[in-house]
Structure formats: C-alpha cells, structure tokens
N, C-alpha and C positions, 0 to 999 in steps of 0.2 A: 504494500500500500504506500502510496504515497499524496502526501496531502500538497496540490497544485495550485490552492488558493494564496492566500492572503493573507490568513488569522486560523489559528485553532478553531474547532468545533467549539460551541460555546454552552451547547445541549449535552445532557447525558448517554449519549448514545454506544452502542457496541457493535462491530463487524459482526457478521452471521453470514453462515453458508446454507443453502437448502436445496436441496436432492427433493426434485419430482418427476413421478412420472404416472400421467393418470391424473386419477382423481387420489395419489400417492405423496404427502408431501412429508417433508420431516427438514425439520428446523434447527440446525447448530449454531446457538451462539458462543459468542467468546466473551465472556466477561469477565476475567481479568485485564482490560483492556480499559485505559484511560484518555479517549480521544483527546480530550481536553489538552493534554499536554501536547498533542501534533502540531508542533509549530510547521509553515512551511516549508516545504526540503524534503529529503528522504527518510521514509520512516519506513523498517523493516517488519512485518508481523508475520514472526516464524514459530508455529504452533502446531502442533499437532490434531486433527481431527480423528475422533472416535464416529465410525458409521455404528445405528442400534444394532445392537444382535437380531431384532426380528424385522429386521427392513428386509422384504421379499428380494428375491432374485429378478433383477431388472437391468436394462437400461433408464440413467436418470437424468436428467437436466441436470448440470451444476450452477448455480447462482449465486449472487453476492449481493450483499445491501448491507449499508449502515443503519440497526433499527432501533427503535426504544425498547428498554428494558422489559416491558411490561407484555407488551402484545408481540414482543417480535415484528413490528410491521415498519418496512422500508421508510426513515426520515428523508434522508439526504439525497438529492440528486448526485449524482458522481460525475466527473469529469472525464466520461470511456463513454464507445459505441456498447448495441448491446441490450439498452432497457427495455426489457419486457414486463407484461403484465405487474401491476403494485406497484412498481419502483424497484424489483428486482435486474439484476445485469446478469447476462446468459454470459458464463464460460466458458462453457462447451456441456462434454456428456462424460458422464461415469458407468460402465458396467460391473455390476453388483452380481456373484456368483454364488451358491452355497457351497459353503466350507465343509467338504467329505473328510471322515475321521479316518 
C-alpha cells in the first residue's frame, strides 16, 4: 500500500481483503493496522492472511478496500483502476482447493 495523497487518513479505518465468488463472500480485515499514521510516501503492509477452514472449494475474486471497523464496508476511494461493486478494487482471482490428508 501506498498512500498517494497529501495527509494521513484522518478516519479510523482498516485494509481488508474479500474472496467472493457467488452469492460467497468472506471478509478479512487487518486490524492491527493504524492508517492514521500513513503519512504520504511509501508505506509497506506485509501480513499474513488466514483463508477460513470452511471457505468451499472455489475460484474467488480477490479484492481490497479501506473499511470501517464496524460493518467492514468500503470508506475510501483508492487511487488504482479496478472498482467494483461497494467501493471494493478487483485484484484478480484466487483458486481455493480442498486440502487431502
């Protein structure tokens, strides 16, 4: 991520990723994450995502939004092509397989 503006986010807001496919969505946010302090310049967010254990076997949308804590739902326009539906930004696709023991 990088913030292209001007000023730090000035809202409580947090990065989130969301895998849908269908009427299939599931919602990862990151909130250990402090926009606030994103001055402009580069700013790195290198984390880890956990997909659920019972997210079906799929191909998934991958998408990104900056959202409020509460509903998870897209604040911020972003500065990239891409916006789909809500105010989410398509990244591409993930393929989700079941894990044989």
């Amino acid at each position: 991520w990088e913030n292209s503006g001007v000023a730090p986010c000035y809202k409580d807001f947090i990065p989130a990723i969301r895998l849908i496919s269908g009427n299939r969505e599931e919602i990862m946010p990151v909130h250990d994450v402090n926009l606030k302090s994103w001055l402009p310049g580069d700013i790195v967010l290198d984390d880890a995502v956990f997909v659920p254990l019972d997210l079906p076997a799929g191909t998934y949308d991958v998408q990104i939004g900056l959202v409020d804590r509460l509903k998870f739902k897209p604040r911020i326009n972003l500065a990239i092509e891409g916006k789909v539906d809500g105010g989410w930004y398509q990244m591409g696709k993930i393929k989700i397989t079941e894990q044989k023991d």
